[in-house]
C-alpha positions in Angstrom: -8.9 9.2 56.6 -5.9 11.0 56.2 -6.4 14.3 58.4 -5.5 14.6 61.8 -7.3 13.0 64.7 -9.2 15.8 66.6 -8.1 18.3 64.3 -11.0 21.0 62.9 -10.6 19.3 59.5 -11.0 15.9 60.5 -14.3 16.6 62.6 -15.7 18.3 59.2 -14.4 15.4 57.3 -16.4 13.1 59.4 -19.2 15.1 59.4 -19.6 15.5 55.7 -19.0 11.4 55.1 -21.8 11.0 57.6 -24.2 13.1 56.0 -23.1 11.5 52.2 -24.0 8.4 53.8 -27.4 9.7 54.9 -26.6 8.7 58.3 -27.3 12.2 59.7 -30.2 11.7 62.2 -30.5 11.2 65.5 -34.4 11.6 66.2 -33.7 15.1 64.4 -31.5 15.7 61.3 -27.8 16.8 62.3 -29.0 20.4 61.1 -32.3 20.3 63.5 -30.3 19.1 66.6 -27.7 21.9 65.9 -30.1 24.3 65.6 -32.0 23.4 69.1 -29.1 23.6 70.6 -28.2 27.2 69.4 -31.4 27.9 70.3 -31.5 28.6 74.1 -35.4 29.5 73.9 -36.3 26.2 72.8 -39.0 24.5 74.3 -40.9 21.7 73.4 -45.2 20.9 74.3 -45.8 17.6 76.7 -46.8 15.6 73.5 -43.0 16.5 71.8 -41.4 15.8 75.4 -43.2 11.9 75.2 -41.7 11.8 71.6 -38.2 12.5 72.4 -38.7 10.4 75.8 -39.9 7.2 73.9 -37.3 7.8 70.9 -34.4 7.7 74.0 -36.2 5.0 75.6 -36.6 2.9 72.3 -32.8 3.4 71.0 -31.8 2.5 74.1 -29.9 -0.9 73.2 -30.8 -0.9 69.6 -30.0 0.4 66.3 -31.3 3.4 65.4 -33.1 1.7 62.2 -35.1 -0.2 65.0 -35.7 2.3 67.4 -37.3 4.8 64.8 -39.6 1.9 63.4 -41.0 1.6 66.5 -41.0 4.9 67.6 -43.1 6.0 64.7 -45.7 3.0 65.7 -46.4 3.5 69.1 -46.4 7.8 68.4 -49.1 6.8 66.6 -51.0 5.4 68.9 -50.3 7.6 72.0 -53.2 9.9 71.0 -56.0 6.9 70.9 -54.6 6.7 74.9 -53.8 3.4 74.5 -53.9 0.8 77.1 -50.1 -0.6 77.6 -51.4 -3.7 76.6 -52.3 -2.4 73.4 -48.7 -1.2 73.0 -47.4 -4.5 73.9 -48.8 -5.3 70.7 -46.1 -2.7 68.9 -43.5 -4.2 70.6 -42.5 -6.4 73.1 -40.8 -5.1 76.3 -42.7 -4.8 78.6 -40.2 -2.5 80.6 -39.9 0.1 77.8 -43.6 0.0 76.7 -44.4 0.6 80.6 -41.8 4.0 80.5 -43.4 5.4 77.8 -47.2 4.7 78.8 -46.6 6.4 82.2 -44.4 9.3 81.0 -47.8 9.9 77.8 -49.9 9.7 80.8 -48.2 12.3 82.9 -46.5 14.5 79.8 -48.1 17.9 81.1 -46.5 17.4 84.6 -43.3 15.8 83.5 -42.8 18.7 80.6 -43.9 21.6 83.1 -41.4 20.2 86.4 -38.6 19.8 83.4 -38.7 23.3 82.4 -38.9 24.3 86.2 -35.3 23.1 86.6 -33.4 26.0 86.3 -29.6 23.8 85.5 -28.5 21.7 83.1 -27.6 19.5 86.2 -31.4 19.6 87.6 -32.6 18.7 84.5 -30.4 15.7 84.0 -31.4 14.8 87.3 -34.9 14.8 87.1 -35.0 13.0 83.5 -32.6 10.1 85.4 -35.9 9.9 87.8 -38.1 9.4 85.2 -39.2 5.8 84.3 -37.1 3.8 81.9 -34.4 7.0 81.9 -30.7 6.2 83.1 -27.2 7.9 83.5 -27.0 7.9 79.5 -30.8 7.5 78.5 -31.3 11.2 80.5 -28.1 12.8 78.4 -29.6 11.6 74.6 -33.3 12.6 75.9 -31.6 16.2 77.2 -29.9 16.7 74.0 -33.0 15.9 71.7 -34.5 18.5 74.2 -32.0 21.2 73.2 -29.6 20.6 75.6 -25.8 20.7 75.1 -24.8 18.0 76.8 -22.8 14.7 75.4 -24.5 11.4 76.3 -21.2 9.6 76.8 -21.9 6.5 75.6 -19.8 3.4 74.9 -17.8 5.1 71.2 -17.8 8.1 72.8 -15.8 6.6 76.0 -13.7 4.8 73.3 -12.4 7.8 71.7 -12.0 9.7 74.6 -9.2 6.9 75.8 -8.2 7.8 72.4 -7.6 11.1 72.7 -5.9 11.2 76.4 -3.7 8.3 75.3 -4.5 6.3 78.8 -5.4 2.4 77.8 -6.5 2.1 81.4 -9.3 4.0 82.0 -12.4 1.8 82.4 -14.7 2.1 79.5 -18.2 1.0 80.8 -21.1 2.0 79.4 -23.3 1.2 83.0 -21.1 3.0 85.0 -19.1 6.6 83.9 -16.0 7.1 85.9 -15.2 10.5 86.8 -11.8 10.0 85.0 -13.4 8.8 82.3 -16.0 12.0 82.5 -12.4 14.1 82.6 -10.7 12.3 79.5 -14.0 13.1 77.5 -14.7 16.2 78.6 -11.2 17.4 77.8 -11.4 15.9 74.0 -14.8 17.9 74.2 -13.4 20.9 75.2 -10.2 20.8 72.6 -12.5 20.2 69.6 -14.9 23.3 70.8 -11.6 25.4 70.8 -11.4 23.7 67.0 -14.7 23.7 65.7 -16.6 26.5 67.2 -19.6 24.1 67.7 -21.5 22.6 71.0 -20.4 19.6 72.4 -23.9 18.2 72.2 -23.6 18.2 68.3 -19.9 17.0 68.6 -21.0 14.0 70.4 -23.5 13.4 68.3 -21.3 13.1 64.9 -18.2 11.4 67.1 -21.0 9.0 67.9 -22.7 8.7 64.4 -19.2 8.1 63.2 -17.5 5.6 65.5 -20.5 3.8 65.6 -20.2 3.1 62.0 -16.7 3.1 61.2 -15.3 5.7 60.4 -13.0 5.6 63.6 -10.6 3.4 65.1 -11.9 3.2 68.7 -10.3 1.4 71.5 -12.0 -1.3 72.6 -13.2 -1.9 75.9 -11.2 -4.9 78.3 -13.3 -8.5 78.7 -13.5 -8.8 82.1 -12.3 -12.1 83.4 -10.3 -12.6 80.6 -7.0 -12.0 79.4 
């Protein structure tokens, strides 16, 4: 790639390999997250809220190929109100399996207390609270939701060391920094000014792409070593 880093043409250069590849998808197309996020009167039912839920939960430490195999198995089975041994039976992890059986088993409550939180903040909050949510789980499940929020994942910590130049900052995808926060939230807000487009869908294609290539990204120190 010859265009700029962080430059309006090299964000739509990246965006248009990505969706040549057919790697445009998160749980939604590029196009369907873009447009929930636009849309600030979407809302989903309880049974969508357990989809997105599971789909965070299940990509959660594996590739996306994986996560949406299972994903489709166990949505399948939700409705027959499965016992979690039965899911078990889809897959394997016992800690994952037992988040998504308790969030199917309380989807009207969790869905109606989500959309009682009136912030961006309160929601993030209260999805972190939920069974096998965390500080990045609750960030991919908001965004799915419609929310324009980054997840700030490992790539996405990479290239924001990138983009403020400082090979210190800590990238550490168990624990966000608040100067790491700052140093992606600034890149964030620079390719807004450039784009025009939510940082929820920028993360999303800075993610697609790093993930898979298409950018150098710094890689984070071994601890312990030298």
């Amino acid at each position: 790639m010859t265009e700029k880093m962080f430059s309006k043409s090299w964000f739509e250069q990246l965006d248009s390999q990505i969706r040549n590849m057919g790697l445009d998808s998160d749980l939604y197309s590029f196009d369907e997250t873009l447009k929930h996020i636009n849309n600030k009167n979407y809302k989903v039912s309880p049974e969508e809220f357990v989809s997105c839920a599971a789909y965070s939960i299940l990509a959660s430490g594996f590739k996306q190929t994986t996560a949406r195999k299972y994903h489709k198995k166990v949505m399948a089975k939700l409705p027959k109100n499965p016992h979690l041994e039965d899911l078990l039976k889809i897959f394997e992890n016992a800690n994952k399996m037992y988040a998504i059986w308790k969030i199917w088993n309380n989807r009207d409550k969790y869905c109606s207390d989500y959309y009682k939180c009136e912030t961006l903040e309160a929601k993030l909050k209260f999805l972190k609270k939920l069974k096998g949510l965390g500080a990045i789980t609750n960030r991919h499940l908001a965004r799915n939701l419609g929310e324009d929020t980054p997840k700030y994942d490992i790539w996405v910590q990479r290239l924001g060391v990138v983009y403020s130049g400082n090979t210190k900052l800590d990238v550490n995808n168990a624990k966000l920094t608040p100067e790491m926060q700052q140093a992606c939230d600034d890149m964030f807000n620079h390719l807004i000014k450039e784009t025009g487009l939510p940082r929820g869908y920028i993360d999303a294609v800075l993610f697609k792409a790093a993930s898979n290539g298409l950018i150098e990204v710094v890689e984070e120190k071994k601890k312990g070593k030298k």
